[in-house]
Structures are given as C-alpha cells and as structure tokens.
ZANU-500363 format. One record per atom (N, C-alpha, C): residue in one letter; z, x, y. Coordinates in steps of 0.2 Angstrom, whole numbers, plus 5000, padded with zeros to 4 digits. Each point is the difference from the previous one (the first is absolute). Layout:
aZXY/...
END
This chain:
x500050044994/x500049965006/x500050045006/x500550054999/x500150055008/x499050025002/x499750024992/x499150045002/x499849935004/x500049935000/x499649945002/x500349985005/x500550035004/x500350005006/x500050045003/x499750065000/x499850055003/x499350005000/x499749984996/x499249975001/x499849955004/x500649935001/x500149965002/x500050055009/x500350035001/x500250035006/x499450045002/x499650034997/x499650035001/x499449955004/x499849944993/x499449965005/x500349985007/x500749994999/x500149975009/x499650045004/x500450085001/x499950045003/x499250025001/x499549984995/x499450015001/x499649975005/x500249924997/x499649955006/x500549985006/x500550025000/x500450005006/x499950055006/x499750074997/x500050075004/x499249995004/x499549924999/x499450015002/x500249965006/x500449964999/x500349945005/x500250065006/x500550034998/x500450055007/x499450025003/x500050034996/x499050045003/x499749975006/x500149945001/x499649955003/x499150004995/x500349974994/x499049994999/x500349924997/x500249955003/x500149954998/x499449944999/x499450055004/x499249974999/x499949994993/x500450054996/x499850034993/x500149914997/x500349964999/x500349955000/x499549925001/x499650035006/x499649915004/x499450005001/x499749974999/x499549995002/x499550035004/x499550045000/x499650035004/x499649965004/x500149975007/x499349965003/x499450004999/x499749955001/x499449994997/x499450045003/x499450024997/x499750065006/x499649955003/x500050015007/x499549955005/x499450065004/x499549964998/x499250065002/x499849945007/x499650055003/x499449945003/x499250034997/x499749955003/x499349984995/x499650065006/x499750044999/x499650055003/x499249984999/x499849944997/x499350004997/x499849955003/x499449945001/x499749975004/x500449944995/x500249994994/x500349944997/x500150034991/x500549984999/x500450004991/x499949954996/x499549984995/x499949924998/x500850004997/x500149934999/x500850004996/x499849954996/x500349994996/x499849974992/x500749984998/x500049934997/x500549974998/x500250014993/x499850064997/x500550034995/x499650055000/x500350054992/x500050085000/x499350014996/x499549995002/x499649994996/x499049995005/x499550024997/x499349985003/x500049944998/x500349954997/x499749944995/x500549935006/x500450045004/x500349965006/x499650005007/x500049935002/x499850025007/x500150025003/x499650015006/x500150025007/x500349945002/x500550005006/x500349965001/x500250005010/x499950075002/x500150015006/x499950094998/x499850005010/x499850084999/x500650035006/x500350065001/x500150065002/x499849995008/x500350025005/x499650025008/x500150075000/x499650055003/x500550065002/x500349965005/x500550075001/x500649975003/x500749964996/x499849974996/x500549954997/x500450034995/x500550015000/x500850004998/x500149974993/x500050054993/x500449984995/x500450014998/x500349984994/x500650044995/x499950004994/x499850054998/x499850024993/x500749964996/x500049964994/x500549974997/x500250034992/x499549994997/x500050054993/x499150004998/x499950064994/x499650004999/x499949984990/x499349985001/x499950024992/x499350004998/x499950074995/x499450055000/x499750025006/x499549985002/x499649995005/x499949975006/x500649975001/x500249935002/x500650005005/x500249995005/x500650005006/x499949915003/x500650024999/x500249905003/x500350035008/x499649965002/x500149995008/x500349945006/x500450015004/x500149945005/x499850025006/x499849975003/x499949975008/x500549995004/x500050015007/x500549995006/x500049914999/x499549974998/x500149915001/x500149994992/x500150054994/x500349974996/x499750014994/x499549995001/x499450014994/x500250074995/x499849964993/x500050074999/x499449984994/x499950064996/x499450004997/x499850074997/x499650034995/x499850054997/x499450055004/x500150045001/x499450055002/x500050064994/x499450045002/x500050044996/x500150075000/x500550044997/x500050045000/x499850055004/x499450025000/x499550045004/x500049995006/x500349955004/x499849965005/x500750055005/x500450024998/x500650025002/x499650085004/x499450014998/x500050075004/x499649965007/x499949945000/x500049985006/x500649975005/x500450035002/x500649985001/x500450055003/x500449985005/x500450055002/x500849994999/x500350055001/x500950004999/x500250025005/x500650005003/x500349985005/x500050085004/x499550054996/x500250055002/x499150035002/x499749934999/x499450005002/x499550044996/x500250004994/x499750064994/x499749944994/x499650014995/x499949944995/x500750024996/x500249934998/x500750024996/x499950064993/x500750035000/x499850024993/x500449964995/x499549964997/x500249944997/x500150004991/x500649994997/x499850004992/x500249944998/x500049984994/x500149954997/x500949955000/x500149974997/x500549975002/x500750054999/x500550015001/x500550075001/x500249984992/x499849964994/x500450014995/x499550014995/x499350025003/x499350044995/x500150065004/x499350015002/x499750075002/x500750045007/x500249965002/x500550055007/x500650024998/x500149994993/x500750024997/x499750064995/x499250024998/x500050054996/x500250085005/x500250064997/x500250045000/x500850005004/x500249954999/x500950005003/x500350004995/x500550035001/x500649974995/x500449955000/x500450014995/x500449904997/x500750034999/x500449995004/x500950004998/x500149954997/x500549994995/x500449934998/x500450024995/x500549945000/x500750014999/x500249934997/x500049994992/x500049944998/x500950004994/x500149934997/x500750004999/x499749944994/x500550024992/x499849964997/x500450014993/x499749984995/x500450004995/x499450024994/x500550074996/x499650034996/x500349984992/x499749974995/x500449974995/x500749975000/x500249985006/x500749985000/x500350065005/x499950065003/x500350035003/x499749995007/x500550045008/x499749985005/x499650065000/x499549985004/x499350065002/x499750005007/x500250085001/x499750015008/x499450054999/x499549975005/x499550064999/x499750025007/x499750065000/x499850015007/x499250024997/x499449975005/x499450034999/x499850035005/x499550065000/x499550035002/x499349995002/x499449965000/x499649985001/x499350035005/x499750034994/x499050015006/x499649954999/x499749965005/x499449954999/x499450055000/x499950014995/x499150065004/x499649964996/x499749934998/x499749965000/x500349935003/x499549955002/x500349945004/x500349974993/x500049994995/x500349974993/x500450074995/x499850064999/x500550034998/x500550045006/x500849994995/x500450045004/x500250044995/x500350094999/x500250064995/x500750005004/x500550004993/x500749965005/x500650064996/x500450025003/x500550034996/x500749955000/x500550004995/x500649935001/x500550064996/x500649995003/x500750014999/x500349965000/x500649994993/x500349945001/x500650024995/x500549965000/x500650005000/x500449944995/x500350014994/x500149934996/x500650004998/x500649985000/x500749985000/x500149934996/x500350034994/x500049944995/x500850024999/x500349954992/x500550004996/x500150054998/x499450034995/x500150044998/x499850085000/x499450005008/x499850064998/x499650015007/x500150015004/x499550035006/x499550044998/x499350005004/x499550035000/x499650015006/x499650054999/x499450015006/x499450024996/x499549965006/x499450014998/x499550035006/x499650054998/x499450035006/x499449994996/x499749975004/x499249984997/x499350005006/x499750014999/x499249995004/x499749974995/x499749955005/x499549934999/x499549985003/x499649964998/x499349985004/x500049935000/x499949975007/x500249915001/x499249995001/x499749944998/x499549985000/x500049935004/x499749985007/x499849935004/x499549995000/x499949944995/x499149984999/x499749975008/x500749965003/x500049995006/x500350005007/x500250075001/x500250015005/x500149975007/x499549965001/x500249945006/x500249945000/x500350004993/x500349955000/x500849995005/x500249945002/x500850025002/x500450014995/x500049974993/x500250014993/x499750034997/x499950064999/x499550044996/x500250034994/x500049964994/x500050064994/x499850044997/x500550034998/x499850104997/x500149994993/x499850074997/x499950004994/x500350095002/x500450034994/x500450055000/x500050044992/x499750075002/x500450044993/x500350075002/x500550034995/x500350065003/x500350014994/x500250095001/x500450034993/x500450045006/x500750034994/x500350035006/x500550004993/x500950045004/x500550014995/x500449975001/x500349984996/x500749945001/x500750054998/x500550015002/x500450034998/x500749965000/x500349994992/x500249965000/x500950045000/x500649975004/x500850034998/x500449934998/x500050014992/x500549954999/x500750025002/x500349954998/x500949965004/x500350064997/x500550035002/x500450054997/x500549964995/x500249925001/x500149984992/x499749994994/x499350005001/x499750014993/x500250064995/x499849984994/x500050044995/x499750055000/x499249995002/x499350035002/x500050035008/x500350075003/x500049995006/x499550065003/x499450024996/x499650045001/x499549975003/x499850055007/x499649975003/x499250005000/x499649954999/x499350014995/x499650025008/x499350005000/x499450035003/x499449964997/x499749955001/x499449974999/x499449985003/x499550034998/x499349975003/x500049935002/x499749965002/x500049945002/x499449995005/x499749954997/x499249975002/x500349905001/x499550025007/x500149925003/x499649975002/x500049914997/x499349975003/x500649965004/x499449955007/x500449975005/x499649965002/x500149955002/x499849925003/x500449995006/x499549995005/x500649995006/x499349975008/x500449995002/x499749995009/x500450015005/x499550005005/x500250035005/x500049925005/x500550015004/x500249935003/x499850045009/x499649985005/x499950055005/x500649955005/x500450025004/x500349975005/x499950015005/x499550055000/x499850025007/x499450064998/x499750035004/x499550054997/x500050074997/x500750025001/x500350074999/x500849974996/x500249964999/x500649984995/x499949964996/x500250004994/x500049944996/x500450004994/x500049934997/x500650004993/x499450034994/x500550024997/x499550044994/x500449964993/x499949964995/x500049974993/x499950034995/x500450034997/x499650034992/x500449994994/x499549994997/x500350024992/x499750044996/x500450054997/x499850054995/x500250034996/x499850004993/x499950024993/x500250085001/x500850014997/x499850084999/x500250004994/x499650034996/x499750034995/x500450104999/x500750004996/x500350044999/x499750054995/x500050045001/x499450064991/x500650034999/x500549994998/x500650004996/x499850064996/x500450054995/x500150054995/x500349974996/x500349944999/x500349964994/x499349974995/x500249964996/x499549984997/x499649935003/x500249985004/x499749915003/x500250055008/x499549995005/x500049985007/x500249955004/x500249985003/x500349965004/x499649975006/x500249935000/x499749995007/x500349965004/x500049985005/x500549995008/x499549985005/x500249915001/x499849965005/x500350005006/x499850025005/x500350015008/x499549935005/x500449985003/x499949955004/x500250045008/x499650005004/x500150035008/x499749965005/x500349985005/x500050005009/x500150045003/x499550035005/x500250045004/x499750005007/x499850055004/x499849995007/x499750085001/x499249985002/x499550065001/x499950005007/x499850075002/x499850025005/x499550055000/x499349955005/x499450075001/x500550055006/x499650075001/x500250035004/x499550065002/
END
C-alpha cells in the first residue's frame, strides 16, 4: 500500500506542477481558427462531399471559423450564421489574423497531435489488487502511438511492478470517443507478503493485449478507458493471466 501511495503522490505532483507553471491552456479548449476569404468567392456546399450542393458562395473579405474537419473537408460558419462545407484546398485562399494563409491541419485529435507526446496517469484494479500506472506516449502517425507504462500493484498477497512498451492503434482518431486497440511486452516483478510460506521474489515476462478509448474533454486532455489481458510467461509449469480494468487522464504536450 505505502508503493500505491507514493505513486498516488507522484501523479498529483505531475499534473499539478503544469497547473503552477501557468499552462492551464494545457486543460481548454483552443479557439476556433477564424481566416478571411482572400479569393473573388469559396463555393460552400451543404455537406463533406462533391455529391452535396452548392448552397452559398464566399465574398473576399468575409470572416470565417473553421469548426472541424473531415478528410478533405472543413466545416465552416459565417458572421450571420451560416455554416456549411468548403474544401480543403480552398484554405490557401484565405488569410489569418496575421495576414499570412493559415498553417492549417486537420482536426487537433488526427493530424495536429502527430509527433507530440502523451502524459497519463490512470488508477484501477489489477485481478483484485489496486493499480497505478503512469504512461509515456509518441503519436508519430495520426492513428499509431509507441507508448512506454509504469505501474504499480498492491494486493493481499503480493505487490508487484510492471515496465512495458506498447503500440495503441485509432482506426479513428477524430472521433470525440475514439477507440484504440493495444499490444505490449515488458517485465512484471512480482514481492510476495512476508507472511507467505513462498516469500521469493519472481521476475516475469509479460505480454499485453488492450481495448480501450479515448474520451477528448478538450483538445489536449482527455479520459483514457482500458482493459487489458496480461499474459504472465511464468517458469512454473501453467502461465498465468491478469485482468486489469483502468481510468485515467491523458495529456498532449
């Protein structure tokens, strides 16, 4: 209990120490990017698509706000309200507040999140004991992340640690709920109860499959879901395996 209470102390101190900092942005919502129209007119089309109509065009001069995108595709409002689809390509006719064409990417939980990192700090239950873990995180594609986890397992019987490296897979990335798929190998080391009979400390390989999603609360935090299979390669005769259930709380950076 004391190792899961000083884990415990430690996530504070992590996402607490970006707060003093002043990066409390880390946290909200980023503003919508707003262009003006640099071109003689923008058709706008009432969905993401050529097979939608045109439905109103663009003035120069006239004031957007890019809203989200998908593929090739930015969803748009007007100063009177309107909003509507334009096309991607359309955005190099357009200026930003700094008078330059935006440097524009896709929506901040595909293409603007690759090559950043991912902090998180999640709490849960590993076959019956309680479970802290801290993660690592590289997005160097918009759908894979290469993740390294530390985590921390305080039971009846036996405390243990695990260090592993993983790779998470998002078929969908822009979704605001986006589920992952996960595999990883790493060592579990396990210290049984000084009451036990058996009080010899083991060292095992361990391999893990994961099911989980990403809940966005905002564009750079979010609740992170998992469940995952670890698969113990034991030196006895039978292997062992251990269901973990986890909540936690991610941070791009």
């Amino acid at each position: 209990m004391p190792k899961v209470f000083s884990s415990s102390c430690l996530l504070l101190l992590l996402f607490s120490a970006p707060l003093h900092a002043g990066w409390l942005n880390w946290f909200e919502d980023e503003a919508p990017l707003q262009v003006t129209v640099n071109s003689a007119y923008i058709d706008v089309y009432s969905g993401p698509g050529r097979g939608y109509p045109i439905f109103h065009a663009l003035e120069k001069g006239e004031r957007i706000t890019l809203i989200k995108s998908r593929t090739s595709w930015i969803k748009i409002s007007t100063e009177r309200g309107q909003e509507g689809w334009v096309k991607r390509d359309a955005m190099a006719s357009t200026l930003d507040a700094t008078g330059n064409p935006p440097d524009f990417t896709d929506d901040y939980r595909s293409d603007a999140v690759v090559g950043r990192f991912e902090l998180g700090a999640g709490f849960g239950d590993f076959g019956g004991a309680d479970s802290t873990t801290l993660t690592l995180g590289y997005r160097f594609t918009r759908n894979l992340t290469i993740e390294a986890r530390y985590a921390q397992q305080a039971g009846s019987f036996s405390d243990s640690e695990i260090l592993a490296a993983g790779l998470t897979h998002q078929p969908f990335p822009e979704w605001r709920v986006s589920p992952y798929l996960g595999l990883g190998a790493g060592q579990i080391n396990i210290h049984p109860s000084a009451t036990l009979v058996d009080t010899v400390d083991r060292e095992d390989s361990v391999l893990q499959a994961s099911l989980g999603t990403y809940v966005y609360l905002s564009r750079r935090f979010f609740l992170r879901l998992d469940y995952t299979n670890h698969y113990l390669l034991t030196s006895r005769e039978n292997n062992d395996e251990v269901n973990e259930w986890r909540v936690g709380f991610n941070v791009f950076f």
